[in-house]
DSSP file (Angstrom, degrees, kcal/mol; ACC not computed):
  #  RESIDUE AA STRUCTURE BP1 BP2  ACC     N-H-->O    O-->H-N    N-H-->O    O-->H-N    TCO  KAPPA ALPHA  PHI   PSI    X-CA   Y-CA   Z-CA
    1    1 A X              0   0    0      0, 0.0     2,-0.2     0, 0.0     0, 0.0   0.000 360.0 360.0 360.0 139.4  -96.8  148.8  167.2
    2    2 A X        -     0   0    0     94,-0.1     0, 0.0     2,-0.0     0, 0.0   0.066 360.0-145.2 -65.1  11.1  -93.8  146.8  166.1
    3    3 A X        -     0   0    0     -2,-0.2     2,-0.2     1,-0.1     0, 0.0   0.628  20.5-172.6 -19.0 161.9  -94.2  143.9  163.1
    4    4 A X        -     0   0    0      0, 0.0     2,-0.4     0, 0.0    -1,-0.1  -0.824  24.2-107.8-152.6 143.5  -92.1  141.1  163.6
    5    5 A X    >>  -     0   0    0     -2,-0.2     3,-2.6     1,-0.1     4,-1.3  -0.482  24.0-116.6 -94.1 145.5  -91.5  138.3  161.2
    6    6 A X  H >> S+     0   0    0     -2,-0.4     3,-5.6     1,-0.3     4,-1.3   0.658 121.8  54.2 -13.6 -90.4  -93.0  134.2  161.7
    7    7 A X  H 3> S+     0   0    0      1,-0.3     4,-0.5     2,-0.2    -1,-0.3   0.548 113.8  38.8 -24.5 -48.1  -88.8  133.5  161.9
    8    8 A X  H <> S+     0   0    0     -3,-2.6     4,-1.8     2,-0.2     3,-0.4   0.713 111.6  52.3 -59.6 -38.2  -88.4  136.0  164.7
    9    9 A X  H <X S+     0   0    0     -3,-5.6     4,-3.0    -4,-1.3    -2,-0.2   0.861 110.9  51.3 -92.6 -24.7  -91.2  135.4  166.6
   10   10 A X  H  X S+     0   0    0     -4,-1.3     4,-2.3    -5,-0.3    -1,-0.2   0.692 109.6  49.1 -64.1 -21.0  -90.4  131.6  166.7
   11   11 A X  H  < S+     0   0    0     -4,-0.5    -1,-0.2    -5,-0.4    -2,-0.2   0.728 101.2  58.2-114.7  -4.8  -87.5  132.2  167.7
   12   12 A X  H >< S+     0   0    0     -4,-1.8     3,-0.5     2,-0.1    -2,-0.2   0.822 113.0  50.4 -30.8 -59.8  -88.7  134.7  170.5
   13   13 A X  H 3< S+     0   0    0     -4,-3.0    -2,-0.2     1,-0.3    -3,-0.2   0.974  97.2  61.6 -66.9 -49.3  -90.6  131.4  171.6
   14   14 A X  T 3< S+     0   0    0     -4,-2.3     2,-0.4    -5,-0.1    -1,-0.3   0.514  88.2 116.7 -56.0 -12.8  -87.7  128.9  171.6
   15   15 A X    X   -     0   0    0     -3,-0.5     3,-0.6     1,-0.1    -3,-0.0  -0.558  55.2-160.1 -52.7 119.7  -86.1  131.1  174.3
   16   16 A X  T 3  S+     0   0    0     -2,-0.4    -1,-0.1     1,-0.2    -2,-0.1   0.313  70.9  80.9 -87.0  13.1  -85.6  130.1  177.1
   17   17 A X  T 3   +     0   0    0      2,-0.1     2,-0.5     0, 0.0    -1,-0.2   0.309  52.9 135.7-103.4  -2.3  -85.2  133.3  179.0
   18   18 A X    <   -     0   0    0     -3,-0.6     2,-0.7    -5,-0.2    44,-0.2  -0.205  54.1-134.3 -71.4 118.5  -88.9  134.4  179.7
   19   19 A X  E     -A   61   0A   0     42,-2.5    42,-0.6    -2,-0.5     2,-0.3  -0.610  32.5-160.5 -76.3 115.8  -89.7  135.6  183.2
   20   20 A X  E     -A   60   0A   0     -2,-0.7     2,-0.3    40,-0.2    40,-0.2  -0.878  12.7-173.4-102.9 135.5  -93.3  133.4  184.0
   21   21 A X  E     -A   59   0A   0     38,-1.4    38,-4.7    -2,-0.3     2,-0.3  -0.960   8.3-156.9-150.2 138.7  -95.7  134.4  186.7
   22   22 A X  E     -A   58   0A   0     -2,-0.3     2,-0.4    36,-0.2    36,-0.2  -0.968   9.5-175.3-126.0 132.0  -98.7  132.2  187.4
   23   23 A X  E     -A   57   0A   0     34,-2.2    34,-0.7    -2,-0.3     2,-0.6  -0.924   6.5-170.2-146.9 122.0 -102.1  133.3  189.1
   24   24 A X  E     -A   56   0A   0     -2,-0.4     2,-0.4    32,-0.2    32,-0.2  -0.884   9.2-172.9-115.1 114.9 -105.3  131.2  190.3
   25   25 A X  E     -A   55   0A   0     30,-1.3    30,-1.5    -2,-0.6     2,-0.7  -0.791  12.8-149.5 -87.8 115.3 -108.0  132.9  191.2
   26   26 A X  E     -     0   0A   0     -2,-0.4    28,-0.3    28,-0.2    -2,-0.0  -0.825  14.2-179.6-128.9 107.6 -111.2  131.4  192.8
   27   27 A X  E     -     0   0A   0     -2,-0.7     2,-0.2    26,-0.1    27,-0.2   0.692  54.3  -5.8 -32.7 -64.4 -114.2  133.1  192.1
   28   28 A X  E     -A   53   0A   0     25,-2.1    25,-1.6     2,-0.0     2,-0.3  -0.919  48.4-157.9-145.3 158.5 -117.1  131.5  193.7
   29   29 A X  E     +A   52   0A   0     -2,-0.2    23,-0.2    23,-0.2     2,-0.2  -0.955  22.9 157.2-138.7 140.7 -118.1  128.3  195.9
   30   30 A X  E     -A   51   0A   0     21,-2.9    21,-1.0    -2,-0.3     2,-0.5  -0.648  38.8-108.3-136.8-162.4 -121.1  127.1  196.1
   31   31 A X  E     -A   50   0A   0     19,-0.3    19,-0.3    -2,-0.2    45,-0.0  -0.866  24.5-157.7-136.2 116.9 -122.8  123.8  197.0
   32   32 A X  E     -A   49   0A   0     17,-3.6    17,-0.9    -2,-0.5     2,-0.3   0.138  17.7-127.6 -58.3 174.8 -124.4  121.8  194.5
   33   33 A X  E     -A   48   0A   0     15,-0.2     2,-0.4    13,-0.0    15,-0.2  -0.921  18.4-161.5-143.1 149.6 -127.0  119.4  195.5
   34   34 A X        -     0   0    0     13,-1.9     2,-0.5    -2,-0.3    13,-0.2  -0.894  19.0-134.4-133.4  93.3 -126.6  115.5  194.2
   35   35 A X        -     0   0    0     -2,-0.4     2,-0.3    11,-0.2    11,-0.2  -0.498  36.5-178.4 -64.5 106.5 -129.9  113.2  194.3
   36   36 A X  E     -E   45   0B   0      9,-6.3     9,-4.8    -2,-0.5     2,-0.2  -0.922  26.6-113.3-121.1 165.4 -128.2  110.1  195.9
   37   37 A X  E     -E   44   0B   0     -2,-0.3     2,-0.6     7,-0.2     7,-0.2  -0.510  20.5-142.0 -90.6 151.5 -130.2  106.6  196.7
   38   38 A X  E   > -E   43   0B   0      5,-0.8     5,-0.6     1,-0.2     4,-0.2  -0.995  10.0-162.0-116.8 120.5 -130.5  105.9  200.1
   39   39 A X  T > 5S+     0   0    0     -2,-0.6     3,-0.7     3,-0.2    -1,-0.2   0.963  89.6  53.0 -18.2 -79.8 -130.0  101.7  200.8
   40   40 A X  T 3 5S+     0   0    0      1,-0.3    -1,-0.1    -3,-0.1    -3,-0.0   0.821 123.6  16.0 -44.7 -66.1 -131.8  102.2  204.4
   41   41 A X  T 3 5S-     0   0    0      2,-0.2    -1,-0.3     0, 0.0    -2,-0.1   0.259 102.5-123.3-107.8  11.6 -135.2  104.1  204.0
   42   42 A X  T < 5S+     0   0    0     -3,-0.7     2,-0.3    -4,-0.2    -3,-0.2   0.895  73.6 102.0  40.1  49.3 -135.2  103.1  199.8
   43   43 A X  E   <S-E   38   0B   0     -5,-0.6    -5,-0.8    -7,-0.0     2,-0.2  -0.988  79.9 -91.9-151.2 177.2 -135.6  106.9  198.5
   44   44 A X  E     -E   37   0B   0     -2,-0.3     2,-0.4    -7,-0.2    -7,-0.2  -0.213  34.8-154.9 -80.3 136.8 -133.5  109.4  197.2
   45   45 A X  E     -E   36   0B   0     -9,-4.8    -9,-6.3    -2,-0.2     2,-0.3  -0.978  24.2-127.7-130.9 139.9 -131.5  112.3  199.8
   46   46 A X        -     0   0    0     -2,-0.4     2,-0.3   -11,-0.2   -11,-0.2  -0.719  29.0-167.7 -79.3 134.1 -130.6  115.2  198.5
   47   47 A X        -     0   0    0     -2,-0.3   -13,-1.9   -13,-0.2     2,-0.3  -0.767  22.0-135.6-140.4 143.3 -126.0  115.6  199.6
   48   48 A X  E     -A   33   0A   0     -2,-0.3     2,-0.5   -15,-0.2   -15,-0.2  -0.871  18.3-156.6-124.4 146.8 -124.8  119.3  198.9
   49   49 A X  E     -A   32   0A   0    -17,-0.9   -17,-3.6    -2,-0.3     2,-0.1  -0.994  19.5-126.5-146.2 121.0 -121.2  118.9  197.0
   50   50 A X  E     -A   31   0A   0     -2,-0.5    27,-0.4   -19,-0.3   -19,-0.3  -0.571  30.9-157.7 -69.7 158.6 -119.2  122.0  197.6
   51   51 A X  E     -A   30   0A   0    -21,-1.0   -21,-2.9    25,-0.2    25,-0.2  -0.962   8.3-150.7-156.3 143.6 -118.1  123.2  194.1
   52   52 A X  E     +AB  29  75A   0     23,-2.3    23,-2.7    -2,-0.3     2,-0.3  -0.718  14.5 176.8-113.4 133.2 -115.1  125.6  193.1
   53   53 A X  E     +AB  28  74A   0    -25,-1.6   -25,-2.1    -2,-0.2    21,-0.2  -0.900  25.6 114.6-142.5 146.7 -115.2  127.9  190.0
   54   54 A X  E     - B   0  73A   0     19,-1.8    19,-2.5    -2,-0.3     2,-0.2  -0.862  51.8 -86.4-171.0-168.8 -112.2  130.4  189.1
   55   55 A X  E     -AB  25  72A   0    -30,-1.5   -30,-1.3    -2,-0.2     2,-0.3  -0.817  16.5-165.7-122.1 159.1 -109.6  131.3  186.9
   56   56 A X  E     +AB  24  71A   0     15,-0.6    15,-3.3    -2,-0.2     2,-0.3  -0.969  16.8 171.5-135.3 164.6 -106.1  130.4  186.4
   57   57 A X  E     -AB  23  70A   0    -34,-0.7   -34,-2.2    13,-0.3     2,-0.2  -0.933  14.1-163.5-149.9 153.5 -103.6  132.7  184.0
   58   58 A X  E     -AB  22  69A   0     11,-1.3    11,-1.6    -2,-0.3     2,-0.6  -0.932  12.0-150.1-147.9 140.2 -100.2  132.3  183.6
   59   59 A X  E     -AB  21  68A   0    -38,-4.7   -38,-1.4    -2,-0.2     9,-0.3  -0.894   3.6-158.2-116.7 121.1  -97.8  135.4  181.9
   60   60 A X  E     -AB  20  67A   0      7,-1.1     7,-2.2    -2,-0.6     2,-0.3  -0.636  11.0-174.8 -81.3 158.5  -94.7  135.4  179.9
   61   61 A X  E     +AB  19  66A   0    -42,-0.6   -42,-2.5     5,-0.2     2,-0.2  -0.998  18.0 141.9-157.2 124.9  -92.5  138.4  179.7
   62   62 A X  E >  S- B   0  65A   0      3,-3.2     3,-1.3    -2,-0.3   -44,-0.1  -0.869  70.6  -4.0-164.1 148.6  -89.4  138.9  177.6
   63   63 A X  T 3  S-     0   0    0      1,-0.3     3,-0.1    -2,-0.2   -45,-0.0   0.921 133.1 -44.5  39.2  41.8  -88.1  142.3  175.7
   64   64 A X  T 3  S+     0   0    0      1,-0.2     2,-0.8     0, 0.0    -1,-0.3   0.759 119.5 116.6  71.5 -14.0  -91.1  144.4  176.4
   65   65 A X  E <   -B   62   0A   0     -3,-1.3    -3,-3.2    31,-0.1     2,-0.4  -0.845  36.8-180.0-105.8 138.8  -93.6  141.2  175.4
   66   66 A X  E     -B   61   0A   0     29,-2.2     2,-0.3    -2,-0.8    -5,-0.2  -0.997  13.7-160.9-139.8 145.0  -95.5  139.9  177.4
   67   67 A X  E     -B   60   0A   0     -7,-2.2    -7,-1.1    -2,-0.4     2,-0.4  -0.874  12.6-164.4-127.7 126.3  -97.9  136.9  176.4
   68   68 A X  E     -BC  59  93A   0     25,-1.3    25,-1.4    -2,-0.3     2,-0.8  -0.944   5.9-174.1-141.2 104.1 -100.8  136.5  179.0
   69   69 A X  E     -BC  58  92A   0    -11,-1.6   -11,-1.3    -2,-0.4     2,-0.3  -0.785   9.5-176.4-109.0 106.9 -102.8  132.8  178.8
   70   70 A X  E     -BC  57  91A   0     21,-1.5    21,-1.1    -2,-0.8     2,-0.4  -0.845   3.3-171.9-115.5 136.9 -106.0  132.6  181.2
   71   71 A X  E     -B   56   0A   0    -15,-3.3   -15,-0.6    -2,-0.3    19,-0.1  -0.936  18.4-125.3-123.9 111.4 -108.1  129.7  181.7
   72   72 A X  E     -B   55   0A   0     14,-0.5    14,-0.9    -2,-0.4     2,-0.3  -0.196  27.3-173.1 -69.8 163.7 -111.5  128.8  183.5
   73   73 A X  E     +BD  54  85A   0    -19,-2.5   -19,-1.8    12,-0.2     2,-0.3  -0.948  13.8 175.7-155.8 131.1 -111.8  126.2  185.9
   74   74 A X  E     +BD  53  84A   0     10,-2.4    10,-2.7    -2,-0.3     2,-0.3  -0.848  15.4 160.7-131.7 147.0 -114.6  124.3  188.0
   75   75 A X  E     -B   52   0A   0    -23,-2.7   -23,-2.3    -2,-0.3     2,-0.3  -0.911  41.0-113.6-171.6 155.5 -114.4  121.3  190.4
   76   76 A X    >   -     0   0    0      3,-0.4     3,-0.5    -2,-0.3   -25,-0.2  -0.741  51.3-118.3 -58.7 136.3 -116.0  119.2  193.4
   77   77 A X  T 3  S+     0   0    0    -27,-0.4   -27,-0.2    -2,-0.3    -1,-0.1  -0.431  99.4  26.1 -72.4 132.5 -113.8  119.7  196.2
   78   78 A X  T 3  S+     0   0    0     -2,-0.2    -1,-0.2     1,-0.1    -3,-0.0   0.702 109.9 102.3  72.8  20.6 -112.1  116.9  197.7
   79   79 A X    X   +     0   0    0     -3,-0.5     3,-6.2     1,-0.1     4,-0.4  -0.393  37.2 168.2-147.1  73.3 -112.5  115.5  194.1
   80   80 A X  G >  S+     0   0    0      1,-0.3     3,-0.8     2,-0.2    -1,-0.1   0.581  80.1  66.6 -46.5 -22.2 -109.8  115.4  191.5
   81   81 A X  G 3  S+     0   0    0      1,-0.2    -1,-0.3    -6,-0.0    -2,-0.0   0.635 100.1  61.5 -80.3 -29.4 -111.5  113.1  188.9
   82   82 A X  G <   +     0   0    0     -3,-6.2    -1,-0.2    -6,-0.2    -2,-0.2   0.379  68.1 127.3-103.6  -4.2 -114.2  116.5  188.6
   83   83 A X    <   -     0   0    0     -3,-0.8     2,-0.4    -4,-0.4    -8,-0.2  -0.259  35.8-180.0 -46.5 121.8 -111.6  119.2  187.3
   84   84 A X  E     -D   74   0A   0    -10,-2.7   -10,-2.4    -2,-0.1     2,-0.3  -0.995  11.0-166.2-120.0 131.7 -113.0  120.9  184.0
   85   85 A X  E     -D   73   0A   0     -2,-0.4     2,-0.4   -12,-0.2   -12,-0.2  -0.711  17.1-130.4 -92.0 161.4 -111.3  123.4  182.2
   86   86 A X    >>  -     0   0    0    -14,-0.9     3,-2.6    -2,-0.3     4,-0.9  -0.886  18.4-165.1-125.4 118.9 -113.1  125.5  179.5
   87   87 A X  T 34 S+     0   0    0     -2,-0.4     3,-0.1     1,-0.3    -1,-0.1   0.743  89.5  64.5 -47.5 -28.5 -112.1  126.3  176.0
   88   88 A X  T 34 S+     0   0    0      1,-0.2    -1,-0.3   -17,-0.0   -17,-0.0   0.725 100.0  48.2 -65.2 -14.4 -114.8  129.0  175.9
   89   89 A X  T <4 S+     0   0    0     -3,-2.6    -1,-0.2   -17,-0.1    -2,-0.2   0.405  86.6 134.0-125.7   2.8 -113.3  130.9  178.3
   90   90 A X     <  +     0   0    0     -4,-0.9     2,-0.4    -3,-0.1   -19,-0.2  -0.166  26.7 177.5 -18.0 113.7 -109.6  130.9  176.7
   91   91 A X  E     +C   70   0A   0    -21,-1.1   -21,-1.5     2,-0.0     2,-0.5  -0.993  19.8 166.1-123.4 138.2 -107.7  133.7  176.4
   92   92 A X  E     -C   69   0A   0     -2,-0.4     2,-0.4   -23,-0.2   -23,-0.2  -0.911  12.4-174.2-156.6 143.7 -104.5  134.8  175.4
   93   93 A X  E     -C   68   0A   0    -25,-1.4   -25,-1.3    -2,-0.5     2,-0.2  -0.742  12.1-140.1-123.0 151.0 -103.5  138.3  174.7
   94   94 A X        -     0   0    0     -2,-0.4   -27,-0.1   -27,-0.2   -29,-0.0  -0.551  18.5-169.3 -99.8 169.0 -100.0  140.0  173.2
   95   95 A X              0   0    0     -2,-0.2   -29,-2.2     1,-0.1    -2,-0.0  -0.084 360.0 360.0 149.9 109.2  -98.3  142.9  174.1
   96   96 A X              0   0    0    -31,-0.2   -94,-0.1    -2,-0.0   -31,-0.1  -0.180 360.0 360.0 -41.4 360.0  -95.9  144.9  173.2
């Protein structure tokens, strides 16, 4: 494995020359179910809300490194407001 020093590797990043490739992945869909009030008959109906869950990564590549950053992701379909990312599920790997 190589060492490389803070100054060097910063100045790795500030390049602008890094070949990026981006890939989103969707795991699973399911359908949720949503207790909503019904006006009409004054009780509650159960509404199934399709729901999205995957991954998204995206990989830099320059000189034999390559930087790989992956991210989880959930949502309601047909509902932008509902995107969540997750911190737990963070990754980002080196390589040499």
């Amino acid at each position: 494995m190589k060492t490389i020093s803070i100054a060097e590797f910063e100045t790795l990043v500030a390049r602008n020359d890094w070949q990026r490739e981006q890939d989103c992945e969707v795991l699973e869909r399911l359908d949720r179910q949503v207790e909503e009030w019904n006006e009409e008959n004054e009780s509650f109906d159960l509404n199934d809300i399709p729901h999205v869950f995957g991954l998204a990564s995206k990989t830099s590549t320059l000189d034999g490194i390559k930087i790989t950053y992956t991210e989880g992701f959930n949502y309601d379909e047909c509902d932008s407001d509902s995107l969540s990312t997750g911190t737990a599920r963070d990754r980002m790997m080196f390589g040499l």
